[in-house]
C-alpha positions in Angstrom: 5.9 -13.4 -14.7 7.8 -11.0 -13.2 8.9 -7.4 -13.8 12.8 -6.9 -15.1 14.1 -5.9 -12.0 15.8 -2.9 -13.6 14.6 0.5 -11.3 12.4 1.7 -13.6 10.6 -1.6 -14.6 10.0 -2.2 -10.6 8.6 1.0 -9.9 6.3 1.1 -12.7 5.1 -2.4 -11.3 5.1 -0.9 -8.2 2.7 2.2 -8.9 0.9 -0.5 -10.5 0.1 -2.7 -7.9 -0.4 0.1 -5.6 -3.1 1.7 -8.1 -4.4 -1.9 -8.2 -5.3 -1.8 -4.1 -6.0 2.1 -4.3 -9.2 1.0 -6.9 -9.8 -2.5 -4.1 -10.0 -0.2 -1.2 -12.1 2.7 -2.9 -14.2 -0.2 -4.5 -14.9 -1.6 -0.8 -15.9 1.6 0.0 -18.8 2.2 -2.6 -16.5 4.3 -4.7 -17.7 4.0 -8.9 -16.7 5.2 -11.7 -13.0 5.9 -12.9 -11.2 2.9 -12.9 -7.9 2.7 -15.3 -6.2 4.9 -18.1 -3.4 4.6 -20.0 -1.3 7.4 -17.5 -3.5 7.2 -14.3 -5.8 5.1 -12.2 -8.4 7.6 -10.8 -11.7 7.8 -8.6 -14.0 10.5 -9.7 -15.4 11.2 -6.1 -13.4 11.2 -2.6 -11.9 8.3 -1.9 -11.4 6.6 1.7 -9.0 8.3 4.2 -5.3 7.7 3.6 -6.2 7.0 0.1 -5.2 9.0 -3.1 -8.1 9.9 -5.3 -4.8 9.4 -8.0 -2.3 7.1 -8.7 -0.1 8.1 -11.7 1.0 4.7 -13.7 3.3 6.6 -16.2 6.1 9.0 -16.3 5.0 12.4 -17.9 1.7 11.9 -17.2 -0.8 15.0 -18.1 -1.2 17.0 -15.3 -4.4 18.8 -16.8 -5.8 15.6 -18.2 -5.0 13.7 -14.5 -6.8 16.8 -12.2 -9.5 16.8 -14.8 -10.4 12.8 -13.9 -10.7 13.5 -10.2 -13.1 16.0 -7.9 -11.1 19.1 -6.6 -14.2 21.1 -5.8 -14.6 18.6 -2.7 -11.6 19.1 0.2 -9.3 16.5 0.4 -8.0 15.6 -3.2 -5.1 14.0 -3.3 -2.5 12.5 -6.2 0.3 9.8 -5.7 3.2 10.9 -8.2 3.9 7.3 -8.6 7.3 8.7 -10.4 7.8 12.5 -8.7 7.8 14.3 -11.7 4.2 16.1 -11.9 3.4 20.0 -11.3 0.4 20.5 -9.4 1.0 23.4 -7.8 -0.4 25.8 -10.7 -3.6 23.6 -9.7 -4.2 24.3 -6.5 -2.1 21.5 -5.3 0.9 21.3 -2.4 3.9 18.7 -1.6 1.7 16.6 1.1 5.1 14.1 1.4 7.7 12.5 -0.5 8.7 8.7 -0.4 10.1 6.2 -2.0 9.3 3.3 -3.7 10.9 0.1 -2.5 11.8 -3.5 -3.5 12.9 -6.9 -2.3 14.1 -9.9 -4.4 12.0 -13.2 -3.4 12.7 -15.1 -0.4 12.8 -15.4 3.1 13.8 -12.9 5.9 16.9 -13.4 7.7 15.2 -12.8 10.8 12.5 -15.0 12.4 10.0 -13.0 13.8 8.5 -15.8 16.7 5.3 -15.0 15.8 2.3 -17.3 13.8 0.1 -15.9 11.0 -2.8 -16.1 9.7 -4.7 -14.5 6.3 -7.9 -13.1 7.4 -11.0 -14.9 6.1 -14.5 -13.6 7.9 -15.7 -9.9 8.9 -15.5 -10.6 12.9 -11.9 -11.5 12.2 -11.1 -8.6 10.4 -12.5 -6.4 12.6 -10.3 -7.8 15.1 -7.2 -7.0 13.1 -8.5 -3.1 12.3 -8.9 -2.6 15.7 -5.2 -3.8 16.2 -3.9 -1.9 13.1 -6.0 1.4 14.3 -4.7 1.5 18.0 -7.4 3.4 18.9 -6.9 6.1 16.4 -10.7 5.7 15.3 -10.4 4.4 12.4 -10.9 1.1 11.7 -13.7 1.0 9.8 -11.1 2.0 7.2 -11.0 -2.0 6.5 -14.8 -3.1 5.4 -15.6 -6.8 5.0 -15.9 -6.1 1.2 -12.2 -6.2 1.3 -12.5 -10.2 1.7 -13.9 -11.1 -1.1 -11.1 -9.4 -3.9 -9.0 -12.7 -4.6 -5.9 -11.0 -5.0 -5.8 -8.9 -1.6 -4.6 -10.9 1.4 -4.5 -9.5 4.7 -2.1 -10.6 7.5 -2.2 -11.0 10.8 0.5 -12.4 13.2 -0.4 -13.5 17.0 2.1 -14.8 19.6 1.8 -18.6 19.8 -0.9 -19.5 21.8 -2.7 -16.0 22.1 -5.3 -15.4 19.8 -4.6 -11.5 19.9 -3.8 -9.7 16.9 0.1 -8.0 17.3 0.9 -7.6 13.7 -0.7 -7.1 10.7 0.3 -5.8 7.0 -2.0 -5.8 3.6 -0.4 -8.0 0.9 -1.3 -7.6 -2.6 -1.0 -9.3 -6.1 -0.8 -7.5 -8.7 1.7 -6.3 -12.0 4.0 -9.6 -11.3 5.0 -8.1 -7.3 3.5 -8.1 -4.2 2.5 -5.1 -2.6 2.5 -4.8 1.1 1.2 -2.0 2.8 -0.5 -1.2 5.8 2.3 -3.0 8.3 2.1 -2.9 12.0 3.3 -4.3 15.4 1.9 -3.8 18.5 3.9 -5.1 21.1 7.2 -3.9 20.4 7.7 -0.4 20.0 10.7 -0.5 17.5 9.3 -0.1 14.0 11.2 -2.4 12.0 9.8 -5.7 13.8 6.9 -6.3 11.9 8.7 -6.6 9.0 9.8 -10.8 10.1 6.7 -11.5 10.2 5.3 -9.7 6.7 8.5 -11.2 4.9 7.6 -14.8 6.4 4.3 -14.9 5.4 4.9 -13.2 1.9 7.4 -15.9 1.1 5.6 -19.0 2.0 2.7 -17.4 0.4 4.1 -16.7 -3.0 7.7 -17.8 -2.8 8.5 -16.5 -6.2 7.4 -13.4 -6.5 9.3 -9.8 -5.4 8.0 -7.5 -3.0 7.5 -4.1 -3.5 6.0 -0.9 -1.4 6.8 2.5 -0.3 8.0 4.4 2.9 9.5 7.4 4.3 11.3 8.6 7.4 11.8 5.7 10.1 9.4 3.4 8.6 11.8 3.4 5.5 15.2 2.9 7.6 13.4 -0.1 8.8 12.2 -1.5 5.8 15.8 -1.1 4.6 17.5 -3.0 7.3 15.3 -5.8 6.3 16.8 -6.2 2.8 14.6 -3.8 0.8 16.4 -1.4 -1.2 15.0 2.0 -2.8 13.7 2.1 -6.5 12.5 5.6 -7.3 11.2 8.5 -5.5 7.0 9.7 -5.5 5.2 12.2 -3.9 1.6 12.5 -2.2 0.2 15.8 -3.5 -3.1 17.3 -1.2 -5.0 20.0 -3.2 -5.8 22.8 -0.7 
């Protein structure tokens, strides 16, 4: 099933699904404890890099109750505002970034991207597609093979006919009646808004029904929108510190 595809039912899918691969990726990473509340999915110790040790599921969620569930005595805590209405700032807590969340109905892109994709399925081949999504940043043991094994986390990789190396890449993920995608890349085209062919044409012949939801900001947003995503709902990254 679906969400109703009213704003605020899509966003609070959204925050889902993103709290959903928030908990696979901090699981992956030996991360225990938490889990789900009624307002907020949390991690009681530091979760990987990139990664909020918070994901608000709720509007009006307890700001004393949510810093409560999550360690602020070690640097680095951090809370997505799935819905950009928490005040943090009394709790040691600063505006990291603001975004938005973002949706697309089902179905194809209107652009072929040219390129073939695969979903990763073995630790060698992962490692090849980190390495591609890291460009040399140093970080892609972000991505452990632990990842593989969570049924309902997909991860995409697009190669140029012919050439087994990795040029694209996104994280696709099922959960709350969407699909998430995160994590999206290209390599050999320095325009931003070319991967997103190649996500869209994987996520529709891989579950043809189902919406796809995410969020962006700055270019990476403008490119998303001119390839038929449209914004749902502001949140915002807070960093304690």
């Amino acid at each position: 099933m679906t969400p109703n595809e009213s704003p605020a039912s899509l966003v609070l899918a959204a925050a889902r699904n993103n709290a959903e691969w928030c908990a696979v990726m901090s699981a992956a990473h030996g991360v225990t404890g938490g889990g789900f509340g009624p307002q907020s999915w949390a991690a009681p110790t530091r979760t990987p890099p990139y990664y909020p040790d918070a994901v608000t599921l709720t509007p009006g969620a307890d700001p004393a109750a949510l810093v409560a569930r999550i360690d602020t005595a070690t640097p680095g805590a951090s809370v997505k505002d799935s819905f950009a209405d928490l005040e943090l700032t009394g709790a040691g807590f600063r505006v990291l970034f603001e975004a938005a969340w973002i949706h697309r109905p089902a179905g194809a892109p209107a652009t072929a991207s040219g390129l073939g994709w695969e979903v990763v399925r073995d630790p060698d081949a992962l490692r090849t597609w980190a390495l591609a999504w890291d460009d040399g940043a140093g970080d892609a043991a972000l991505f452990p093979p632990a990842l593989l094994a969570d049924p309902d986390t997909f991860v995409l990789a697009g190669r140029h006919p012919g050439d087994r190396g990795v040029v694209a890449g996104a994280v696709a993920g099922r959960a709350a009646g969407v699909i998430g995608v995160s994590n999206v890349f290209r390599r050999d085209d320095a325009t931003p808004d070319t991967a997103w062919p190649f996500v869209l044409e994987a996520v529709h012949h891989l579950f043809p029904g189902l919406p796809v939801v995410g969020y962006e900001h700055g270019e990476d947003l403008t490119a998303a929108l001119a390839h038929g995503f449209a914004t749902v709902g502001p949140l915002r990254i807070w960093l304690h510190g």
